[in-house]
C-alpha positions in Angstrom: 16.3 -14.1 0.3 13.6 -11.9 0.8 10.4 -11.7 -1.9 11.7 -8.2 -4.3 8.7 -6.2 -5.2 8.6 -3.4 -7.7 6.6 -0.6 -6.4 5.4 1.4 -9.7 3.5 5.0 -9.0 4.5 8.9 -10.4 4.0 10.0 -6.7 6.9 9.8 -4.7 5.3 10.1 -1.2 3.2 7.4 -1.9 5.9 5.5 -3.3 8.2 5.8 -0.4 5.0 5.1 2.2 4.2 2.1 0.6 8.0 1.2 0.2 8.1 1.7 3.5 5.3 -0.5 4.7 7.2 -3.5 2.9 10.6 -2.6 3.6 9.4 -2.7 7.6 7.8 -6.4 7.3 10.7 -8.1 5.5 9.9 -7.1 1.5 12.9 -6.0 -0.8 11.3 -3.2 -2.6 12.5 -1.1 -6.2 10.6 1.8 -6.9 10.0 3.2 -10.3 8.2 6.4 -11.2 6.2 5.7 -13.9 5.3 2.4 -16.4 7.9 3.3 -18.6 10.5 3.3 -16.4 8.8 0.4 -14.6 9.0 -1.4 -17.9 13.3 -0.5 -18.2 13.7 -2.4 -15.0 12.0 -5.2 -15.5 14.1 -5.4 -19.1 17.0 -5.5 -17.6 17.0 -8.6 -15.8 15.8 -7.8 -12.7 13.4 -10.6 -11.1 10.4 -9.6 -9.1 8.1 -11.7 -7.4 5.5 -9.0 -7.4 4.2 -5.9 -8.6 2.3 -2.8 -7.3 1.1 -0.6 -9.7 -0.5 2.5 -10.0 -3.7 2.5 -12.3 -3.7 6.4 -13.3 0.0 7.4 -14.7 0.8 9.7 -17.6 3.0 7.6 -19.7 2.0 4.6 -19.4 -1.1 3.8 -17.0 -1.4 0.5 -14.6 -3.2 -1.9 -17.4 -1.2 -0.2 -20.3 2.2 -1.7 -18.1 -0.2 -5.2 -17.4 -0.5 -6.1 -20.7 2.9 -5.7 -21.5 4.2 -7.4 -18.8 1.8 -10.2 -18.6 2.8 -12.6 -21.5 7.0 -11.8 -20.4 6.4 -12.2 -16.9 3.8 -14.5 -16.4 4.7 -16.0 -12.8 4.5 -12.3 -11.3 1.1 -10.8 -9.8 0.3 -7.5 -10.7 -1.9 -6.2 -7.8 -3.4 -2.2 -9.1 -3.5 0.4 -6.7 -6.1 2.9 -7.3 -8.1 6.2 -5.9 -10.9 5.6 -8.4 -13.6 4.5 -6.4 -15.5 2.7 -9.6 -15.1 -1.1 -9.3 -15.6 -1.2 -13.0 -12.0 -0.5 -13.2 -11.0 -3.0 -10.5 -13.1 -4.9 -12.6 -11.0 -4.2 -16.1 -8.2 -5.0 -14.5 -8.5 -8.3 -12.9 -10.2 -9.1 -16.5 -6.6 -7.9 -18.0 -4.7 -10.2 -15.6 -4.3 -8.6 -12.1 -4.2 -10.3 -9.4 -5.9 -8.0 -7.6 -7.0 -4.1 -6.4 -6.4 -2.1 -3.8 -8.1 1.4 -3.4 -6.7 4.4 -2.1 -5.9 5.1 0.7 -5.6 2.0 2.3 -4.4 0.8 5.8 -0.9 -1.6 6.7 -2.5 -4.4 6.8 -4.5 -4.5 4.0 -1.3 -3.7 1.7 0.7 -7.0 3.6 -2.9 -9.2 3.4 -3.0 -8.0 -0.4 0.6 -8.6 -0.9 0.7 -12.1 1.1 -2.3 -13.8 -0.6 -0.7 -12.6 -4.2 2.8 -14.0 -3.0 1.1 -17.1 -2.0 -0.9 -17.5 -5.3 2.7 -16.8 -7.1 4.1 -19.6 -5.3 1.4 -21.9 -6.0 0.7 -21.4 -9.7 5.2 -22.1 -10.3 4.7 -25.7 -7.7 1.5 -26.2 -10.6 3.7 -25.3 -13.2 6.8 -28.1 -12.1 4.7 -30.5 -11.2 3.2 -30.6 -14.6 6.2 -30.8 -15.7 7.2 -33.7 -14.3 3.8 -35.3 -14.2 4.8 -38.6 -15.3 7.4 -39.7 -12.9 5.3 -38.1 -9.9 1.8 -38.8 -10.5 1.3 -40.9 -7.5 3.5 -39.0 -4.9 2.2 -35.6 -6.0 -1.8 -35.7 -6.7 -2.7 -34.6 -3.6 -0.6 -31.6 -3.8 -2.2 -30.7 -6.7 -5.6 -30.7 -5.5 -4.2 -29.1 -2.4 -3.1 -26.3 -4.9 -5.8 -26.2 -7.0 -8.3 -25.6 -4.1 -5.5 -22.7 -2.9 -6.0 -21.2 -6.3 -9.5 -21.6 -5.9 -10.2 -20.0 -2.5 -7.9 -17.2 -4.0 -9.9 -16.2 -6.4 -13.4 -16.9 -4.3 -12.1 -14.2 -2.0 -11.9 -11.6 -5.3 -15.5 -12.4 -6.1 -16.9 -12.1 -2.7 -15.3 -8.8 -3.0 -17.2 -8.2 -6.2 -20.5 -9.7 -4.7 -19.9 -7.8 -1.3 -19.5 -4.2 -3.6 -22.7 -5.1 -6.0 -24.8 -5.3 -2.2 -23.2 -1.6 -1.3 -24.5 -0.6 -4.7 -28.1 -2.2 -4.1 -28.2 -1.6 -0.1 -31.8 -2.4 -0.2 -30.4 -6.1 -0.7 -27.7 -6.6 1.6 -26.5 -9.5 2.0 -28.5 -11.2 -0.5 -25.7 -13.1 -2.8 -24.5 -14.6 0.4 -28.0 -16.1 1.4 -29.3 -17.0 -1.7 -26.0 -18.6 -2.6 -25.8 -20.9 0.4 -30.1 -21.6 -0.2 -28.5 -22.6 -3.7 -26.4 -24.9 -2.0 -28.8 -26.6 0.4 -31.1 -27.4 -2.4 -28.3 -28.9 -5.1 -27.4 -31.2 -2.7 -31.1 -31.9 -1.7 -30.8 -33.1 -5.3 -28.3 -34.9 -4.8 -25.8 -33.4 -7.3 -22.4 -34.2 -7.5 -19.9 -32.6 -5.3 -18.2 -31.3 -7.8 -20.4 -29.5 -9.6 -22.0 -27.6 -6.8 -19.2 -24.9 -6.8 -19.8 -23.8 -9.8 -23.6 -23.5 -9.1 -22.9 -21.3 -6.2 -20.5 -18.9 -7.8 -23.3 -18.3 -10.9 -25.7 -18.1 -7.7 -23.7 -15.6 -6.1 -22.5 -13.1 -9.2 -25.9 -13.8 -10.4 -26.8 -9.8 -10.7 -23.1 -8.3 -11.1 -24.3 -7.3 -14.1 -26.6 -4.5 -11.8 -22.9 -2.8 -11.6 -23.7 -1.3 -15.5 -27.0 -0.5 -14.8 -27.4 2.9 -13.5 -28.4 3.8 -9.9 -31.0 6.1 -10.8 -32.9 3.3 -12.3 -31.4 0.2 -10.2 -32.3 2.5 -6.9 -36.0 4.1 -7.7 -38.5 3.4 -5.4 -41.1 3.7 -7.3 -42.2 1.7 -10.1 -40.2 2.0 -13.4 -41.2 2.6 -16.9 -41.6 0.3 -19.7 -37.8 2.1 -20.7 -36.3 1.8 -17.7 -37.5 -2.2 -17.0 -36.4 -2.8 -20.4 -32.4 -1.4 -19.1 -33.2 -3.3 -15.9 -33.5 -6.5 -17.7 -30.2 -5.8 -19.8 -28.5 -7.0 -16.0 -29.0 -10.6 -17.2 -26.6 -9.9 -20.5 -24.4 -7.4 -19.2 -23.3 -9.8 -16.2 -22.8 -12.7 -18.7 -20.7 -10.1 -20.6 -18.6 -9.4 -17.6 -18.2 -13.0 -16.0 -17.5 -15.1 -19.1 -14.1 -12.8 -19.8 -12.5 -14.6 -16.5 -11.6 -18.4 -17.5 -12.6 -20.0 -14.3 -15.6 -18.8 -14.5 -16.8 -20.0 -17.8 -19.3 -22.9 -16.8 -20.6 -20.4 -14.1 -21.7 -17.4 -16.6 -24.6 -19.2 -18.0 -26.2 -19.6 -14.5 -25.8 -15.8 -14.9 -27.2 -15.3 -18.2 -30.3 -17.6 -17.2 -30.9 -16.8 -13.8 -34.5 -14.5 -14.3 -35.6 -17.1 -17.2 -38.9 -19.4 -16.1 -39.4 -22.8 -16.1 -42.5 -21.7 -18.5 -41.2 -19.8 -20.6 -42.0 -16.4 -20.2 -38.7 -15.3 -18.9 -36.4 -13.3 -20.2 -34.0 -12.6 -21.7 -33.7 -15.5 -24.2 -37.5 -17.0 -22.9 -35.6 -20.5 -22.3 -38.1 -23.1 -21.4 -37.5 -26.2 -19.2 -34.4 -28.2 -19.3 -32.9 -25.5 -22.1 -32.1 -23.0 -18.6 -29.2 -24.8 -17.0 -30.2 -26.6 -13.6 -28.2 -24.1 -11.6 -30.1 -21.5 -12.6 -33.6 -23.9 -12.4 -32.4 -24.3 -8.5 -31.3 -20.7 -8.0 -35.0 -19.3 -9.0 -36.2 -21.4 -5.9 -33.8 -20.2 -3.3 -33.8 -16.6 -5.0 -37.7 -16.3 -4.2 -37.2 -18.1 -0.9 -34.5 -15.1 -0.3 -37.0 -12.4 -2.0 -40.1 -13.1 0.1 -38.9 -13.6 3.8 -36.6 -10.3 3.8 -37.7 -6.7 4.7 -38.4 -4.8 1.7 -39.5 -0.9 1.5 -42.6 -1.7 0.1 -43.9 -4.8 2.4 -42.2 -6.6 5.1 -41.0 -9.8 5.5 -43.1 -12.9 5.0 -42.9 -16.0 6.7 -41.0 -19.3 5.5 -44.9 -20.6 5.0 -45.9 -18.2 3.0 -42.8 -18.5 0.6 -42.8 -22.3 0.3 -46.7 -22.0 -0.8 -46.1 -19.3 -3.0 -43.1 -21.3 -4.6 -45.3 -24.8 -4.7 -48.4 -22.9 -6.6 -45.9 -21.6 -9.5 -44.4 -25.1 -9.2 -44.5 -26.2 -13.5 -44.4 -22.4 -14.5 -42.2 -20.6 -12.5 -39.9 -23.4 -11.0 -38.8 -26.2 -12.3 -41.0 -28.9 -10.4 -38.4 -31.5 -9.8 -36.9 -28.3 -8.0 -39.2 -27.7 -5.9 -40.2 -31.4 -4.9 -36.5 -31.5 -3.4 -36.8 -27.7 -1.5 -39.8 -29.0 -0.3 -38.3 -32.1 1.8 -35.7 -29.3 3.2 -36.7 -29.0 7.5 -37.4 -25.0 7.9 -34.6 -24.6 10.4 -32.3 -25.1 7.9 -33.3 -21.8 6.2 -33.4 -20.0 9.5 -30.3 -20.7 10.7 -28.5 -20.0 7.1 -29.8 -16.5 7.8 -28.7 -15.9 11.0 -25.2 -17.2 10.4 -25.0 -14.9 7.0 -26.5 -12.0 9.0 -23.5 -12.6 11.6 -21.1 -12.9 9.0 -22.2 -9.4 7.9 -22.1 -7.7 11.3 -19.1 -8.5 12.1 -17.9 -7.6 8.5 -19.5 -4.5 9.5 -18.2 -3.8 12.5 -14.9 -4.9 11.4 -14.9 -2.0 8.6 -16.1 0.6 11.5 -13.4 0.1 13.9 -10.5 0.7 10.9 -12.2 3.6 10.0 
């Protein structure tokens, strides 16, 4: 049988086009016409694997209908469909339980990627849910596929926070691509240290939401050119809090949102914004302060350009103590410089053809 989807928005065309689009690749679509009536059919027995749901309705809006569907229908993704170009929103309501966004208008094959990967997710989470169930009798046959699903789940929602990381660079253009390279200089250095594998993930996603919380600052301070005001540094620095604020509501992100709060404290001290000293700011954010300065000083910026790797690494060895954390640095250090070089070019490829990917749809 085919995967049913409810199809919930109070404009008919838009209804019937996305119907459509599902109807044409094999989907069994119901449409309702706003979240109360999308609420009647899900009460009367009705099973749906998925739902698409408008965020702006009159009755009842997109996370009004989430949260009362959520707890009675907890195997089916909600993915919001939305013409507010705020990723706040998006934001709210993948912190309510959607799966994920999509934003008006939107092409084919973004709808059937959107709709796979929450099918898939659907899917994965119910094998989770049985094979818990039946833990005991299975344990040895089934591991594996748990870890398999557990790293599905995982790469699920990686791809909605390199969404959130990719629309905080748009927002900051003067940094593109930065939570990509700093993230992977992250990386490189934790397992210089020789951390264990399986803590390095959650270093790298605290590396690389590290300034989400810049998406509550506002542009005319996060985007001034010239320098800002005691006021306006003092908002700046609120980043730090706000992005803790925002991270720590999503549960798998929970060990990751202190690398967040932490990541502009110093090794000294003199930090902010709880002036943490030493092995009180968690090593993820001790290794992230290297590789964000190695990011920082060997990119174009309006008001210099980029510096060599040799001028970073000295720069980073003379606030080695007070700036870094030297046990930190001791381990970038022993890193060959070609590792740093290629990093960026690969990440500056990835963005390209991201880039010129986006161009040729539009």
């Amino acid at each position: 049988m085919p995967d049913r989807i409810l199809v919930v928005d109070d404009e008919e065309p838009i209804r019937e086009i996305v119907a459509s689009m599902l109807g044409t690749a094999g989907y069994a679509c119901k449409q309702a016409s706003s979240g109360m009536e999308a609420l009647a059919v899900l009460n009367s027995g009705e099973d749906f694997e998925l739902m698409l749901s408008d965020l702006m309705m009159a009755d009842l809006d997109g996370i009004g209908l989430l949260e009362r569907t959520k707890e009675k229908y907890p195997d089916m993704p909600v993915v919001m469909v939305t013409a507010v170009h705020d990723i706040s929103v998006a934001l709210a309501a993948i912190r309510n339980g959607a799966y994920d966004y999509l934003l008006k208008p939107f092409e084919r094959e973004q709808l059937l990627n959107t709709v796979s990967r929450a099918l898939e997710n659907r899917r994965l989470k119910v094998e989770n849910r049985n094979y818990q169930t039946n833990l005991e009798s299975l344990v040895k046959a089934r591991t594996e596929q748990l870890q398999a699903t557990v790293r599905e789940l995982e790469r699920s929602y990686d791809m909605t926070l390199e969404a959130l990381g990719d629309a905080l660079d748009m927002k900051d253009a003067e940094t593109e691509g930065h939570s990509r390279r700093v993230t992977a200089f992250t990386i490189v250095i934790a397992k210089a240290m020789g951390l264990p594998p399986e803590q390095i993930p959650t270093i790298a996603r605290g590396a690389f939401l590290h300034d989400i919380g810049k998406l509550a600052i506002p542009d005319a301070i996060l985007r001034k050119p010239g320098k800002l005001t005691p006021d306006e540094m003092a908002i700046m620095q609120e980043h730090c809090f706000k992005g803790y604020q925002i991270v720590k509501k999503i549960p798998f992100l929970v060990e990751a949102c202190d690398i967040v709060y932490s990541h502009q404290e110093r090794y000294d001290g003199t930090g902010y914004p709880r002036r943490l000293k030493g092995e009180e700011i968690p090593l993820g954010a001790r290794i992230f302060s290297v590789a964000d300065t190695l990011d920082a000083m060997t990119v174009d910026r309006v008001y210099r350009p980029a510096q060599p790797y040799q001028a970073a690494r000295e720069e980073i060895i003379r606030w080695s103590g007070r700036q870094f954390d030297p046990e930190v640095v001791r381990a970038f250090v022993e890193i060959p410089e070609d590792i740093w070089d290629r990093l960026r070019k690969d990440i500056d490829s990835q963005i390209s053809r991201i880039a010129y990917s986006a161009g040729a749809k539009g």
